[in-house]
N, CA, C, O and CB atoms as a CASP TS submission, in Angstrom:
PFRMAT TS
TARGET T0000
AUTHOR 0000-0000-0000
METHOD Language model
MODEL 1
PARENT N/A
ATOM      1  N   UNK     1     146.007 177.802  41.539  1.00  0.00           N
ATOM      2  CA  UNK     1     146.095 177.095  40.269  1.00  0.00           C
ATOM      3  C   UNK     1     147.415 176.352  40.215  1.00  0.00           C
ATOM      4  O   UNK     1     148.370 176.951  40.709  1.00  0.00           O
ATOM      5  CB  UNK     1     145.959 178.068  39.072  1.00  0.00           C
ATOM      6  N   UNK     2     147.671 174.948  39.612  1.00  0.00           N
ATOM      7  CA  UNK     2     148.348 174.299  39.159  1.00  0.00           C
ATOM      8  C   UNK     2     149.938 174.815  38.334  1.00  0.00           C
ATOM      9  O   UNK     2     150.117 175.215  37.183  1.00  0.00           O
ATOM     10  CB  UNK     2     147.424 173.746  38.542  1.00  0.00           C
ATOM     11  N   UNK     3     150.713 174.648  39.229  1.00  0.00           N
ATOM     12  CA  UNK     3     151.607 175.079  38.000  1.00  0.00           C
ATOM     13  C   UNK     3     151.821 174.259  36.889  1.00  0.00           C
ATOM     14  O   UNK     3     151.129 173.258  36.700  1.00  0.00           O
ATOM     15  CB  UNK     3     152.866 175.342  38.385  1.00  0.00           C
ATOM     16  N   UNK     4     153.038 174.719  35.874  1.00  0.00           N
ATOM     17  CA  UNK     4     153.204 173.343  35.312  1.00  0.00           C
ATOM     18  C   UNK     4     154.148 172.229  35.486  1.00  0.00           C
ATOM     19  O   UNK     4     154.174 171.256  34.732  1.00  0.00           O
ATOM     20  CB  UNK     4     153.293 173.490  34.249  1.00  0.00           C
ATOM     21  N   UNK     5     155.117 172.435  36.752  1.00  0.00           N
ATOM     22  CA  UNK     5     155.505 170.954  37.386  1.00  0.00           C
ATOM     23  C   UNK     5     154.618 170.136  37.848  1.00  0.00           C
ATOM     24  O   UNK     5     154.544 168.950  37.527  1.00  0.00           O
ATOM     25  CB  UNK     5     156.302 170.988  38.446  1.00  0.00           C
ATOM     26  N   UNK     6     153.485 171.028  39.064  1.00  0.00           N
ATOM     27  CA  UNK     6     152.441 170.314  39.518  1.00  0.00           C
ATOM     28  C   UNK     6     152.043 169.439  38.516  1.00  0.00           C
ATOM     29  O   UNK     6     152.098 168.239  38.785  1.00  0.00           O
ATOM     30  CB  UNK     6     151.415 171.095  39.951  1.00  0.00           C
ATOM     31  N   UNK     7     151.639 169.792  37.375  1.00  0.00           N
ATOM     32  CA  UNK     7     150.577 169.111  36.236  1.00  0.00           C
ATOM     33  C   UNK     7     150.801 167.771  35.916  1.00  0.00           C
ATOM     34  O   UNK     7     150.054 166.792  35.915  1.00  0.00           O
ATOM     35  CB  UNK     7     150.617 169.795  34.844  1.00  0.00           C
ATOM     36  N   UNK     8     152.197 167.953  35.597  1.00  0.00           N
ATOM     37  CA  UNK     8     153.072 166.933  34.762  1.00  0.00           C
ATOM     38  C   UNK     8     152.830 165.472  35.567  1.00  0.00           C
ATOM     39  O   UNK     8     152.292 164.596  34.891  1.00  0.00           O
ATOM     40  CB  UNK     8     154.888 167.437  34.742  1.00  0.00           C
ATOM     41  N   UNK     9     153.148 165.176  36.809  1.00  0.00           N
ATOM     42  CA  UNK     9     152.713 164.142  37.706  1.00  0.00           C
ATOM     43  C   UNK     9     151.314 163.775  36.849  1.00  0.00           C
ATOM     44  O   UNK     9     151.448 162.915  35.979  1.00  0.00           O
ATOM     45  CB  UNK     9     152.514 164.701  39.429  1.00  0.00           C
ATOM     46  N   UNK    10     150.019 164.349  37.026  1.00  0.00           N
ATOM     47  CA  UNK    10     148.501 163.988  37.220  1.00  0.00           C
ATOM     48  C   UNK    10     148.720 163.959  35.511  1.00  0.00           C
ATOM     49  O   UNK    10     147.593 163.736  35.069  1.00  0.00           O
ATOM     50  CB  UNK    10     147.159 165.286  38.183  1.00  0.00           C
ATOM     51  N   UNK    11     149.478 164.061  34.601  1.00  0.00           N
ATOM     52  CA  UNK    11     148.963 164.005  33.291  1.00  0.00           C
ATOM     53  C   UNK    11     149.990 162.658  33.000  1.00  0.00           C
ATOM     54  O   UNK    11     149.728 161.924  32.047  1.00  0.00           O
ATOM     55  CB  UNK    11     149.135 165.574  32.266  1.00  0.00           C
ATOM     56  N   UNK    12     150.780 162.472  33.586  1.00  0.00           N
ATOM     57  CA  UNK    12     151.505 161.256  33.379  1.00  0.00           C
ATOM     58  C   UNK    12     150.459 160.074  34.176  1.00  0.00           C
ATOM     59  O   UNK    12     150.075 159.219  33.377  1.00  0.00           O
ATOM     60  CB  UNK    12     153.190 161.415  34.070  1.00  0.00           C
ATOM     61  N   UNK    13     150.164 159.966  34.986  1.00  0.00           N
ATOM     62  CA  UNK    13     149.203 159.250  36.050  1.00  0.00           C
ATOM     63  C   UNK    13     147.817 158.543  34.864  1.00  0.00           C
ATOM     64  O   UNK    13     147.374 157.464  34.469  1.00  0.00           O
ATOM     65  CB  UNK    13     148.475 160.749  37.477  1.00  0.00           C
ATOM     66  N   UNK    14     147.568 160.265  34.688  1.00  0.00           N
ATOM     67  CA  UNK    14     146.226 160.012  33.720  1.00  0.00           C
ATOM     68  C   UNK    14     146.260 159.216  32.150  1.00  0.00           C
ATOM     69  O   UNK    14     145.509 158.402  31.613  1.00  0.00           O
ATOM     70  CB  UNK    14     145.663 161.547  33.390  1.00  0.00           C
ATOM     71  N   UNK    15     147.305 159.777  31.805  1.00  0.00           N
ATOM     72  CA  UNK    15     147.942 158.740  30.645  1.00  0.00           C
ATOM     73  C   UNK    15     148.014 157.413  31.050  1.00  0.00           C
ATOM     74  O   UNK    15     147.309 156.484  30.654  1.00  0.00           O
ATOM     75  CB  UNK    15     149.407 159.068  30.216  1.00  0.00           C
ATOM     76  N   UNK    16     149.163 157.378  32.094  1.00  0.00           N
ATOM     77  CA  UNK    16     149.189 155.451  32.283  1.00  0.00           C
ATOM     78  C   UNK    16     147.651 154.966  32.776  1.00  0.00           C
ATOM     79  O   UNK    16     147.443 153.884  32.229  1.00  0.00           O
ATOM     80  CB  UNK    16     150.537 154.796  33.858  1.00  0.00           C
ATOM     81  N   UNK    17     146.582 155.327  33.541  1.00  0.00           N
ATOM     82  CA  UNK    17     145.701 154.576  33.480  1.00  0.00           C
ATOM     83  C   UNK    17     145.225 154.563  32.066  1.00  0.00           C
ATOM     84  O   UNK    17     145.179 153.485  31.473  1.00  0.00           O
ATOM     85  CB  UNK    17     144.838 154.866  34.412  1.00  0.00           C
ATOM     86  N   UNK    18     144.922 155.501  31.567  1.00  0.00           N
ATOM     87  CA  UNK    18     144.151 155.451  30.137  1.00  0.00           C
ATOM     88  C   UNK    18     144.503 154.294  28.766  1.00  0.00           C
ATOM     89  O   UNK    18     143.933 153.928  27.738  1.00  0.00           O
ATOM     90  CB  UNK    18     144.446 156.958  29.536  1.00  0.00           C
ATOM     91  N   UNK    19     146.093 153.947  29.648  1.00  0.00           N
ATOM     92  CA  UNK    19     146.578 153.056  28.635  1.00  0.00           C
ATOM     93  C   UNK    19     146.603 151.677  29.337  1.00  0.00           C
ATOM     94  O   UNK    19     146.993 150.689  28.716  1.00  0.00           O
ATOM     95  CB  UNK    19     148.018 153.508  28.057  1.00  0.00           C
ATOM     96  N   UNK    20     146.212 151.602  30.556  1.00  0.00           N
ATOM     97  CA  UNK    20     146.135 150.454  30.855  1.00  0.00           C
ATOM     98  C   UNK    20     144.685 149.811  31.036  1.00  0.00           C
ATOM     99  O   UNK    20     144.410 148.611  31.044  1.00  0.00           O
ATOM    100  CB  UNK    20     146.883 150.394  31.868  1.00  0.00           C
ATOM    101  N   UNK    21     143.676 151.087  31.205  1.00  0.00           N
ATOM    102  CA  UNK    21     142.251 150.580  30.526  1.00  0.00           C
ATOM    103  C   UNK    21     142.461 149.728  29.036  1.00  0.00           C
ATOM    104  O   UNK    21     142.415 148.526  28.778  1.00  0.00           O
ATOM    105  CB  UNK    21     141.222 152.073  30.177  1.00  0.00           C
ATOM    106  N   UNK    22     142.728 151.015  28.137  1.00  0.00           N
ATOM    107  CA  UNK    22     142.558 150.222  26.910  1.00  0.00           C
ATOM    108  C   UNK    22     143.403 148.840  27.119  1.00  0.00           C
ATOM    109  O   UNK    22     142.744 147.918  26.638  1.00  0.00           O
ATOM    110  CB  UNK    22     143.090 151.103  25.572  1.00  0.00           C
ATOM    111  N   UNK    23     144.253 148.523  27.500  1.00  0.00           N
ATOM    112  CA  UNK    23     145.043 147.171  27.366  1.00  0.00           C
ATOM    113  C   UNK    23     143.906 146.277  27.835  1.00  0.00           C
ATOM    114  O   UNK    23     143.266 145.602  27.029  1.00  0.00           O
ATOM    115  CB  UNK    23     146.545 147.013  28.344  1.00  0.00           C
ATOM    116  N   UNK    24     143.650 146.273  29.171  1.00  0.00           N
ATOM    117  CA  UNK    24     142.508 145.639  29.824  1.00  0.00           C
ATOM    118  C   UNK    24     141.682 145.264  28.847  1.00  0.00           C
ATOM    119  O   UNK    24     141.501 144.067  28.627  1.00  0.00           O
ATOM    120  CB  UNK    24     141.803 146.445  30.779  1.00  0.00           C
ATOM    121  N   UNK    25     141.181 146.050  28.260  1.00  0.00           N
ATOM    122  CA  UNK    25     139.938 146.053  27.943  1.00  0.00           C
ATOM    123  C   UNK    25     139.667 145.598  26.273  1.00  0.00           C
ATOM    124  O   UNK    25     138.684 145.463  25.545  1.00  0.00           O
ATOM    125  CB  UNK    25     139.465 147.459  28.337  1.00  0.00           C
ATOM    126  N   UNK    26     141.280 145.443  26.139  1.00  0.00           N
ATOM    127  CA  UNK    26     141.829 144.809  24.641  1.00  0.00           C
ATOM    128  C   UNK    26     141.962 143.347  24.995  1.00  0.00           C
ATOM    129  O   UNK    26     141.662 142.626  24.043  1.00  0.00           O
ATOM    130  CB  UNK    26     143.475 145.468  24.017  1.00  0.00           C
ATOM    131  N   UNK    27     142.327 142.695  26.094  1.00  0.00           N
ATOM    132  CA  UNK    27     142.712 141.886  26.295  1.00  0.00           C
ATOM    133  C   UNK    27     141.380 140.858  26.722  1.00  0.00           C
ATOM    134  O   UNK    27     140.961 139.767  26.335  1.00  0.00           O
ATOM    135  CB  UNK    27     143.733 142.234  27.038  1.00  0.00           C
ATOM    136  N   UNK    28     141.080 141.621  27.492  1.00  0.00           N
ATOM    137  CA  UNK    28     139.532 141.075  28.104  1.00  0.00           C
ATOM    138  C   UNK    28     138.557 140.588  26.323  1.00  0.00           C
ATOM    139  O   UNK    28     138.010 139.495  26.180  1.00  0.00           O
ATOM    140  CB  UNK    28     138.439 142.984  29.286  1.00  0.00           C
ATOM    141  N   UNK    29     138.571 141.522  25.382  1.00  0.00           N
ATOM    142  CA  UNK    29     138.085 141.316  24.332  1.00  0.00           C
ATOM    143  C   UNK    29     138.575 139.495  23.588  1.00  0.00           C
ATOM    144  O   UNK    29     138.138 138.399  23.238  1.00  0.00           O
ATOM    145  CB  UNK    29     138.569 142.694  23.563  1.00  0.00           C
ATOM    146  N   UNK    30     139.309 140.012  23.683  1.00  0.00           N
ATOM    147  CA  UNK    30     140.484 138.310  22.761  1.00  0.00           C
ATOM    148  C   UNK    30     140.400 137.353  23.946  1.00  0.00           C
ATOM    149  O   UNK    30     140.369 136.275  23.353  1.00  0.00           O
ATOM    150  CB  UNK    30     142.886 138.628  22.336  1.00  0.00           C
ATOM    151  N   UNK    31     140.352 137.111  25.051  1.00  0.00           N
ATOM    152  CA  UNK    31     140.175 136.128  26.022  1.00  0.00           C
ATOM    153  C   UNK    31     138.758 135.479  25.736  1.00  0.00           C
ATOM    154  O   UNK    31     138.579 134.261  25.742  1.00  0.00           O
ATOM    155  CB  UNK    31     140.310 136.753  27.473  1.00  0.00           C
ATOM    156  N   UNK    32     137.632 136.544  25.449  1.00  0.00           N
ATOM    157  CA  UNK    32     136.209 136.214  25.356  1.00  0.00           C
ATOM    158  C   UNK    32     136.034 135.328  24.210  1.00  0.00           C
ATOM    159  O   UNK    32     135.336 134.318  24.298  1.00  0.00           O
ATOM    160  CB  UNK    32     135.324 137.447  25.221  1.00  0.00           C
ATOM    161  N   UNK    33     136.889 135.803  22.696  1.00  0.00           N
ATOM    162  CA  UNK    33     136.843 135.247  22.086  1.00  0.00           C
ATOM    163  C   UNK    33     137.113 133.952  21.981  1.00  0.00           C
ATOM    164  O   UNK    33     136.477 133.213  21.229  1.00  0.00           O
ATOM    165  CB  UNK    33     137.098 135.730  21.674  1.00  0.00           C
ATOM    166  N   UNK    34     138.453 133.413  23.015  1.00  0.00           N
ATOM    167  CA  UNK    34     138.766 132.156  22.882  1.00  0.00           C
ATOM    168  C   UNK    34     139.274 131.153  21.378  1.00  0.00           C
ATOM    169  O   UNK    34     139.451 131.765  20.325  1.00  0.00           O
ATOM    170  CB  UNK    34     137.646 131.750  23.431  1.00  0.00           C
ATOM    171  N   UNK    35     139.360 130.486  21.397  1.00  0.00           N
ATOM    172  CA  UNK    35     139.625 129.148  20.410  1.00  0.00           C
ATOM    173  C   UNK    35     138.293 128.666  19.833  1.00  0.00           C
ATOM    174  O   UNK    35     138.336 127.981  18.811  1.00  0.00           O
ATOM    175  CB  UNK    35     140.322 127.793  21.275  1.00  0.00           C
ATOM    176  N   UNK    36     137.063 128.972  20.412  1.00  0.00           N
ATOM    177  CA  UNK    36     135.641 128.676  19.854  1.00  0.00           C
ATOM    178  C   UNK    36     134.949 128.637  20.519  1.00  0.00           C
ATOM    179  O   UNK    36     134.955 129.030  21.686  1.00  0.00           O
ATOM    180  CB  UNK    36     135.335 127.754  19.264  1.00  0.00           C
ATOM    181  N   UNK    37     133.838 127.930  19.668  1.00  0.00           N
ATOM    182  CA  UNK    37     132.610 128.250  20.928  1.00  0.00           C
ATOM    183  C   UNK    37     132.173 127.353  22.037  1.00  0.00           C
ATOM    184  O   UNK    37     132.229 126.140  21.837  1.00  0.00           O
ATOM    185  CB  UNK    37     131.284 128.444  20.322  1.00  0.00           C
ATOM    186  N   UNK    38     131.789 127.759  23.062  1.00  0.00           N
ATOM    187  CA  UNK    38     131.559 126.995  23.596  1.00  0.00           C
ATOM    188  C   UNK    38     130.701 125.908  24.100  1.00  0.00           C
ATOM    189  O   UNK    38     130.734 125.418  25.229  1.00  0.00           O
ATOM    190  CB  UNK    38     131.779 127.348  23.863  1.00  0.00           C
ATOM    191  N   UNK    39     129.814 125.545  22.972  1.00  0.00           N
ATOM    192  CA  UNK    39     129.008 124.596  22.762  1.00  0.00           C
ATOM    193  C   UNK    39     129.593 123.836  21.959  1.00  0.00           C
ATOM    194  O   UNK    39     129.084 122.716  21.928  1.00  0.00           O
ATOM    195  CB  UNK    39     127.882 124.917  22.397  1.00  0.00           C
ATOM    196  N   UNK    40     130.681 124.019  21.118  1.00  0.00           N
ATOM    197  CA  UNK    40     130.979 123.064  20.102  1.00  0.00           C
ATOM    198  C   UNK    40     132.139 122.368  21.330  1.00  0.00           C
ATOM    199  O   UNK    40     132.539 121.220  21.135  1.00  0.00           O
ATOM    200  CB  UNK    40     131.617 123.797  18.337  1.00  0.00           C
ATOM    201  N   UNK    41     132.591 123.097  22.492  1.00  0.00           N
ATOM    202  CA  UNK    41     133.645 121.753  23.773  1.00  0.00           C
ATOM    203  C   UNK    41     132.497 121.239  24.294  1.00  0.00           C
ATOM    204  O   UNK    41     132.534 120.014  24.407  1.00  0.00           O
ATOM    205  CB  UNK    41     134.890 122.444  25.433  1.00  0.00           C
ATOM    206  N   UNK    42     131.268 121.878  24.727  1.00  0.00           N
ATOM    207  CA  UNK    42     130.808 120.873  25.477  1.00  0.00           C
ATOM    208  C   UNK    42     129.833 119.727  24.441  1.00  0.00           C
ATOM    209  O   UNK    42     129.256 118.859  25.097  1.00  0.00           O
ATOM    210  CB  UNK    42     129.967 121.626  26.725  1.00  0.00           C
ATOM    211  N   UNK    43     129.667 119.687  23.225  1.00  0.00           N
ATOM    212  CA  UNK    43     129.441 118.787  22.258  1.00  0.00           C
ATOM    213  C   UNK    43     130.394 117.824  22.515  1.00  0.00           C
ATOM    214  O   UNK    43     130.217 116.706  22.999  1.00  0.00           O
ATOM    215  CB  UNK    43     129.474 119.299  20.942  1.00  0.00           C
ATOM    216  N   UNK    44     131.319 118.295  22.190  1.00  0.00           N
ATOM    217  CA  UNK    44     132.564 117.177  22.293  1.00  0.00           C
ATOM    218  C   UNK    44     132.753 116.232  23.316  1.00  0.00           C
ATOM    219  O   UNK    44     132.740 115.004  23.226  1.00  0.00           O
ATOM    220  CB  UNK    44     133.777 117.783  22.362  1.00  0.00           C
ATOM    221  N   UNK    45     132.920 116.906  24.241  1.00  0.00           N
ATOM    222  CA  UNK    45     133.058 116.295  25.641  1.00  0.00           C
ATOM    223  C   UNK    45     131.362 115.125  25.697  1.00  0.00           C
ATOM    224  O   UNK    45     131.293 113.920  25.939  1.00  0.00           O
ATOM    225  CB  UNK    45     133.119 117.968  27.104  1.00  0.00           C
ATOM    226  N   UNK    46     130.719 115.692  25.509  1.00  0.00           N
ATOM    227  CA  UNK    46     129.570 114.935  25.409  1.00  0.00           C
ATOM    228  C   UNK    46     130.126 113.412  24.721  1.00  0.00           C
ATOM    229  O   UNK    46     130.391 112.351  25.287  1.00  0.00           O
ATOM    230  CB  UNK    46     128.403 115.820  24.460  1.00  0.00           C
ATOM    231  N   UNK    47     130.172 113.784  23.312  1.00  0.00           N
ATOM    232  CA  UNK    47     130.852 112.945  22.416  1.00  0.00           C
ATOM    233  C   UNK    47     131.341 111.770  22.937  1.00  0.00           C
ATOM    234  O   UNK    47     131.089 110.576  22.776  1.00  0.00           O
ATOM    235  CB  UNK    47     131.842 113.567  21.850  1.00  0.00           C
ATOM    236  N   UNK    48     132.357 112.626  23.823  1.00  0.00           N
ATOM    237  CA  UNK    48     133.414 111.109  23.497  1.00  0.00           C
ATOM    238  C   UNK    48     133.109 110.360  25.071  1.00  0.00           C
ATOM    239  O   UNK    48     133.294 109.191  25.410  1.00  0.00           O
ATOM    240  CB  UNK    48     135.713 111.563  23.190  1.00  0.00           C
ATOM    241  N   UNK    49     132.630 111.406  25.775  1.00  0.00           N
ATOM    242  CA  UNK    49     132.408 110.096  27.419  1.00  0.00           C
ATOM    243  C   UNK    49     130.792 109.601  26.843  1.00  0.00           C
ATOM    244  O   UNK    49     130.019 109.237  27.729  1.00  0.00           O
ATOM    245  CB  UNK    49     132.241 111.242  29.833  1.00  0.00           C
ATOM    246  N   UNK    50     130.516 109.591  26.066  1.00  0.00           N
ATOM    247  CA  UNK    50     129.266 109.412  25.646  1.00  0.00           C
ATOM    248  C   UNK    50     128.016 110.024  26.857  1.00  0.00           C
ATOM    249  O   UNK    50     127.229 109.369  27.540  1.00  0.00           O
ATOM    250  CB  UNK    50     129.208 107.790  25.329  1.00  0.00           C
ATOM    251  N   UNK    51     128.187 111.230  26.792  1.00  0.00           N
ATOM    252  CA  UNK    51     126.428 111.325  28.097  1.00  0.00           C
ATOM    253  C   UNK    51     125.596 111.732  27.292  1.00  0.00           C
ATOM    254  O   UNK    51     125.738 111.915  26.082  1.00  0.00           O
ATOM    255  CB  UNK    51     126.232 112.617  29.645  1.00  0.00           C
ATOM    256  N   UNK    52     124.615 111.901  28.000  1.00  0.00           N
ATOM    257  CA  UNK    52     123.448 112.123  27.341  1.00  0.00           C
ATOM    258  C   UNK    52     122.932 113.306  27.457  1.00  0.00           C
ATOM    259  O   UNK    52     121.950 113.633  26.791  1.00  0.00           O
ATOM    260  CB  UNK    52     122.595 111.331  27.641  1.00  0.00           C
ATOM    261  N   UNK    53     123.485 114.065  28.267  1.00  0.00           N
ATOM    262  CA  UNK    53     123.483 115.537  28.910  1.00  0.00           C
ATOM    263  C   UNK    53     124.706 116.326  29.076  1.00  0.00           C
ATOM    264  O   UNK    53     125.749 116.025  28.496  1.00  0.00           O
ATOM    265  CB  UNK    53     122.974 115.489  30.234  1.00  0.00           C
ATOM    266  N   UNK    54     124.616 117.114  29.691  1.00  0.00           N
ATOM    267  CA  UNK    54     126.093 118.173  30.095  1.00  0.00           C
ATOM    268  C   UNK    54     125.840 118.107  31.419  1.00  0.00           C
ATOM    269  O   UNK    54     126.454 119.071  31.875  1.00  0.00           O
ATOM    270  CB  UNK    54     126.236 120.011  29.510  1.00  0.00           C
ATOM    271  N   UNK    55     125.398 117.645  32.157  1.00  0.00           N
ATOM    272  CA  UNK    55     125.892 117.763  33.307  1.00  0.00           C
ATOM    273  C   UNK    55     126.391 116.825  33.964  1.00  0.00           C
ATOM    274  O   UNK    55     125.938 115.681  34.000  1.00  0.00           O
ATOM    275  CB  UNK    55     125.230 118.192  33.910  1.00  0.00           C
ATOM    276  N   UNK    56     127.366 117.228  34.540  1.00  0.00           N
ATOM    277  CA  UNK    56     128.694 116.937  35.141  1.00  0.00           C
ATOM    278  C   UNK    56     128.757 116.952  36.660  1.00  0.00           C
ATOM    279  O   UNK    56     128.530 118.037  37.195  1.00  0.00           O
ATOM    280  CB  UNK    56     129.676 117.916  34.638  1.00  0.00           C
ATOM    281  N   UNK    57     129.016 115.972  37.384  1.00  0.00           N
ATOM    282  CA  UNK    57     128.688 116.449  39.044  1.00  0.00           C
ATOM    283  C   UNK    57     129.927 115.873  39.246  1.00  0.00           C
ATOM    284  O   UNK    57     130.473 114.955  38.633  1.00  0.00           O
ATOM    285  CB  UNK    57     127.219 115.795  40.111  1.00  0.00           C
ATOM    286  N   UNK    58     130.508 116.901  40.714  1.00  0.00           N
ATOM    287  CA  UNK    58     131.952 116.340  41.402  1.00  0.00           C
ATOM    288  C   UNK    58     131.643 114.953  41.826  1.00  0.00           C
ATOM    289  O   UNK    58     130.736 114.457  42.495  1.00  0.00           O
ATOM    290  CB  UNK    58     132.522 117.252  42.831  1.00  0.00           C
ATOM    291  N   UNK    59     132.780 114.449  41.169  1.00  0.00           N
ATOM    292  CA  UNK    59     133.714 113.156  41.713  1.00  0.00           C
ATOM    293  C   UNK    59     133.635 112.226  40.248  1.00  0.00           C
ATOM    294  O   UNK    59     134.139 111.115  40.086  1.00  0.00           O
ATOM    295  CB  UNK    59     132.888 112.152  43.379  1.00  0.00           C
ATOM    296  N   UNK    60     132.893 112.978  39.296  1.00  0.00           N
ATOM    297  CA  UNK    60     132.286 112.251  37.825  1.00  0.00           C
ATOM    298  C   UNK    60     133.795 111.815  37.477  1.00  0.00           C
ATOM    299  O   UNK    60     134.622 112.156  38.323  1.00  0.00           O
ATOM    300  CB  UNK    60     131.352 113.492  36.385  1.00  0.00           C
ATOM    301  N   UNK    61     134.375 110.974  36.137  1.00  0.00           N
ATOM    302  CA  UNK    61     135.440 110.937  35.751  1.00  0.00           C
ATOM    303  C   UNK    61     134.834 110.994  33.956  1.00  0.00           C
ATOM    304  O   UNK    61     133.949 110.316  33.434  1.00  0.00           O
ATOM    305  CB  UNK    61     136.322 109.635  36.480  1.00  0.00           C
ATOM    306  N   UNK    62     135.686 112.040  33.373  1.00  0.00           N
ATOM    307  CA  UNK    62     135.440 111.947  32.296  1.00  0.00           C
ATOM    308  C   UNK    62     137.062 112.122  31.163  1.00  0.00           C
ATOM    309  O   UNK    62     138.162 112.593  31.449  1.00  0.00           O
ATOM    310  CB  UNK    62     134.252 112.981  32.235  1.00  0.00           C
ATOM    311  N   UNK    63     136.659 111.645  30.149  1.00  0.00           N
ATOM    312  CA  UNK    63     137.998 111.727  29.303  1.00  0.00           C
ATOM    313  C   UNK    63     137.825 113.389  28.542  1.00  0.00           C
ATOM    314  O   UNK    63     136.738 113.771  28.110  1.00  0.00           O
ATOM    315  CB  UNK    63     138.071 110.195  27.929  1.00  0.00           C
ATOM    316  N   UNK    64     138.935 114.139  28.490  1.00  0.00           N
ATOM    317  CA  UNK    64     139.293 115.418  28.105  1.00  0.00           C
ATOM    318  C   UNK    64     140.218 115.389  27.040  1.00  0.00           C
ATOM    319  O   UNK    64     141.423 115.257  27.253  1.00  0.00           O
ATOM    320  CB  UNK    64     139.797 116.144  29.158  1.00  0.00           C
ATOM    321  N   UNK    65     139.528 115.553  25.404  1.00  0.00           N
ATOM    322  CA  UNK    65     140.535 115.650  24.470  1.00  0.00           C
ATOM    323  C   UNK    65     141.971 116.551  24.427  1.00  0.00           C
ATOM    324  O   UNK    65     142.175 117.694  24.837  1.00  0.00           O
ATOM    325  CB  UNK    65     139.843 115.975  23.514  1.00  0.00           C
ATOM    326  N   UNK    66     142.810 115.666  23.825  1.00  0.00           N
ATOM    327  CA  UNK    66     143.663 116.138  23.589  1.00  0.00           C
ATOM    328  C   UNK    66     144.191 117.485  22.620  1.00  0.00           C
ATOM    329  O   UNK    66     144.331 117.350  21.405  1.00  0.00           O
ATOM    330  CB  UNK    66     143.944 115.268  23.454  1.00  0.00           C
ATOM    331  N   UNK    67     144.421 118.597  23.218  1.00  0.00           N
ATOM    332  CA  UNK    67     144.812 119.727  22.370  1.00  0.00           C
ATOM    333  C   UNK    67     145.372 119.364  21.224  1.00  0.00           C
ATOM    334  O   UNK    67     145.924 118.264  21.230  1.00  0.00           O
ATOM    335  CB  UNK    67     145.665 120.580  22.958  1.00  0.00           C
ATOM    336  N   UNK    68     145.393 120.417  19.547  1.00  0.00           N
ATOM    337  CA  UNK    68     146.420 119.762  18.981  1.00  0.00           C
ATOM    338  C   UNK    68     146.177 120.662  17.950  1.00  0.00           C
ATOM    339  O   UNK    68     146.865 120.633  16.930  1.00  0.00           O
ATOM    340  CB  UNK    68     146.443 118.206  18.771  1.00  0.00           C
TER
END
């Protein structure tokens, strides 16, 4: 059996992952959320290069609003 120096290591260990899940997994939450949705950028983008669709193929050139 474990003494209690042994312990102290694996309960410190087990703590810092447990707190770096939740961070993760706090963070991962608010990233998803973003600034909005994401039909209302690709509306936009639609918008202003005027297409008629969303799709977009390499080498296309399109204008990208300005943040603000």
């Amino acid at each position: 059996m474990a003494s209690g120096a042994d312990a102290l290591p694996r309960v410190v260990v087990l703590l810092t992952a447990l707190i770096a899940a939740f961070f993760l997994l706090l963070a991962s939450g608010v990233s998803a959320r973003g600034d909005g949705d994401v039909r209302r950028t690709v509306f936009e983008l639609r918008a202003l290069n005027q297409l008629t669709d969303s799709l977009i193929m390499a080498g296309d050139r399109i204008l990208i609003p300005r943040g603000g």
